[in-house]
C-alpha positions in Angstrom: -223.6 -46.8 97.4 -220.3 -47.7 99.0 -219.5 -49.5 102.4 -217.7 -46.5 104.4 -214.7 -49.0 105.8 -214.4 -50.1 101.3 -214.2 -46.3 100.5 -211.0 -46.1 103.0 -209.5 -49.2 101.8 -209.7 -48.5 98.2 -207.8 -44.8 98.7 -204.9 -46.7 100.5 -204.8 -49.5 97.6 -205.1 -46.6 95.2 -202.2 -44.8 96.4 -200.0 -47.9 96.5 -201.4 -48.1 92.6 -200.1 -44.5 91.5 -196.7 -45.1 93.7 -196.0 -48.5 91.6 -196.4 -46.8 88.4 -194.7 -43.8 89.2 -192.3 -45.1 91.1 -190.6 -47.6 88.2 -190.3 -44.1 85.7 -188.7 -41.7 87.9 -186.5 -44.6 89.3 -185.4 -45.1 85.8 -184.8 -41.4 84.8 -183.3 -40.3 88.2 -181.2 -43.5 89.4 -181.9 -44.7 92.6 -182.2 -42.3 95.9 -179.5 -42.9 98.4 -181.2 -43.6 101.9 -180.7 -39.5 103.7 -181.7 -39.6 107.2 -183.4 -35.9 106.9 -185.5 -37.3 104.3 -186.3 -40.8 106.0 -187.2 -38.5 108.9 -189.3 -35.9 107.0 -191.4 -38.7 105.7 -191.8 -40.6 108.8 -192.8 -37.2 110.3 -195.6 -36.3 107.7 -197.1 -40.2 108.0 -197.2 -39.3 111.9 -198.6 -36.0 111.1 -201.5 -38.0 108.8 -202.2 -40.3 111.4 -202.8 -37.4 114.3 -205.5 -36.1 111.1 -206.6 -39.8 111.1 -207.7 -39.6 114.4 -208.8 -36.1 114.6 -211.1 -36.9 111.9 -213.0 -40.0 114.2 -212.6 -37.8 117.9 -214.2 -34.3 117.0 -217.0 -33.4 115.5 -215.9 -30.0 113.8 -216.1 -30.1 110.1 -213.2 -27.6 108.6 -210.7 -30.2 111.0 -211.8 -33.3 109.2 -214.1 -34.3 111.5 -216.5 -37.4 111.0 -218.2 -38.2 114.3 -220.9 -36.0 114.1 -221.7 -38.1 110.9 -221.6 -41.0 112.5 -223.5 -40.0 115.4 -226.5 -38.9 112.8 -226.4 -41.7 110.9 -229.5 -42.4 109.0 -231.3 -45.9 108.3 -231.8 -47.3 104.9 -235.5 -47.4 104.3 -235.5 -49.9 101.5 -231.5 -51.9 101.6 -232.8 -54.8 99.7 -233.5 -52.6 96.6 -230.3 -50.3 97.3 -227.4 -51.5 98.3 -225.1 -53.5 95.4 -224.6 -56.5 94.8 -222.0 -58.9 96.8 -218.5 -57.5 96.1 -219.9 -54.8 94.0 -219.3 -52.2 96.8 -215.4 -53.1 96.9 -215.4 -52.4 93.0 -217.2 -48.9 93.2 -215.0 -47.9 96.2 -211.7 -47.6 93.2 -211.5 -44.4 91.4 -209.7 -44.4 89.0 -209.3 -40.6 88.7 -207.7 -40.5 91.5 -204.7 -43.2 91.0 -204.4 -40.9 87.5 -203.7 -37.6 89.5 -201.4 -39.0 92.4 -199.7 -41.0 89.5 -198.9 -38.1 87.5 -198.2 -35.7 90.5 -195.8 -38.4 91.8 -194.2 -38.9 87.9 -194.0 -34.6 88.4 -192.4 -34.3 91.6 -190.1 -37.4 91.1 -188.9 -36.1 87.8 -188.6 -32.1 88.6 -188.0 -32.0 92.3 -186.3 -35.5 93.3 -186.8 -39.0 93.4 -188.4 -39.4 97.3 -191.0 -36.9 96.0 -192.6 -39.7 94.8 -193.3 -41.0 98.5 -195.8 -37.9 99.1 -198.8 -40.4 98.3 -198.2 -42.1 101.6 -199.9 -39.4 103.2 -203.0 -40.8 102.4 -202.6 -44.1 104.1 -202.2 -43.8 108.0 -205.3 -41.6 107.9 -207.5 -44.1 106.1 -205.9 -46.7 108.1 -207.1 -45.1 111.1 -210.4 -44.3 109.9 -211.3 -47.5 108.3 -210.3 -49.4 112.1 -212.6 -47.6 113.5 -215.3 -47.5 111.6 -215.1 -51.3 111.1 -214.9 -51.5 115.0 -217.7 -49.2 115.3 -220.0 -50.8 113.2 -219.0 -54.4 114.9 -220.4 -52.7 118.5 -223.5 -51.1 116.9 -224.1 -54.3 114.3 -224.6 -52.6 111.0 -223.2 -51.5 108.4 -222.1 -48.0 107.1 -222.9 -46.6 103.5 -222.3 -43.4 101.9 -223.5 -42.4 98.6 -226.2 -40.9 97.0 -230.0 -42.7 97.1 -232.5 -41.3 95.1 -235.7 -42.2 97.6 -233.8 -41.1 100.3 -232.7 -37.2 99.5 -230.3 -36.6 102.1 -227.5 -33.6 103.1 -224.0 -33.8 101.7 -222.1 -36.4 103.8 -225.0 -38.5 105.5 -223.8 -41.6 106.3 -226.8 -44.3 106.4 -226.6 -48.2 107.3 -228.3 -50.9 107.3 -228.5 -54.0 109.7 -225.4 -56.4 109.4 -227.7 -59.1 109.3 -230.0 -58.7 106.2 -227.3 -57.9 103.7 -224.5 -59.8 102.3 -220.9 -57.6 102.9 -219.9 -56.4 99.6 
């Protein structure tokens, strides 16, 4: 079990991750990318294009777009949180997967090396949508007062996606 607003946060520390390895090799291989403003524009455009995904994904409810709200709207409550959730700071620690900084790593190391040294910059797609989504979950759980897990609990069989929670009050944040 993972907090939701840990899950987000992890993906944007694990792309910075992948970027700071990557970006040291290809940087060394390839020299240095001069600053081209169709390039500085074409990445500004695809972090606004993953921010508009950011916030289609917490406005609509229609799966194939992204959409988490009807998740949150059926949210489910932990029957038994004491004997579930991890322990303090634990959740922050299952959130990183390390699979993950591995593949945008190498893709990166690929793209930099074969294509050009900005390619390396394609990770950033990931942030402005988890940014957005981990704002508003963390303001949605402040106006309801719990908190929002997602992960798999054996005494609680559930769909793929269900998002459960449990009361703000009787656990410690991890």
């Amino acid at each position: 079990m993972v907090r939701y607003v840990h899950h987000q946060l992890a993906t944007i520390v694990e792309a910075g991750v992948a970027m700071a390895f990557a970006a040291p090799v290809v940087f060394g291989v390839r020299g240095l990318p001069r600053a081209e403003s169709d390039k500085v524009l074409s990445l500004l455009g695809i972090l606004g294009i993953s921010t508009l995904f950011g916030l289609l994904a917490i406005s609509v409810r229609s799966h194939w777009l992204g959409g988490e709200k009807r998740y949150l709207e059926s949210v489910v409550p932990l029957t038994d949180p004491k004997a579930t959730l991890p322990a303090p700071r634990e959740s922050m620690r299952r959130s990183f997967d390390g699979s993950f900084v591995v593949f945008v790593a190498l893709s990166s190391l690929v793209f930099g090396l074969l294509y050009d040294p900005w390619a390396i910059g394609w990770a950033v797609v990931f942030i402005p949508e988890r940014i957005v989504k981990g704002v508003y979950m963390s303001s949605w759980e402040r106006r309801h007062g719990v908190l929002v897990w997602c992960g798999k609990v054996e005494e609680q069989p559930l769909g793929k996606g269900q998002f459960l929670y449990s009361s703000a009050r009787n656990t410690t944040p991890g």
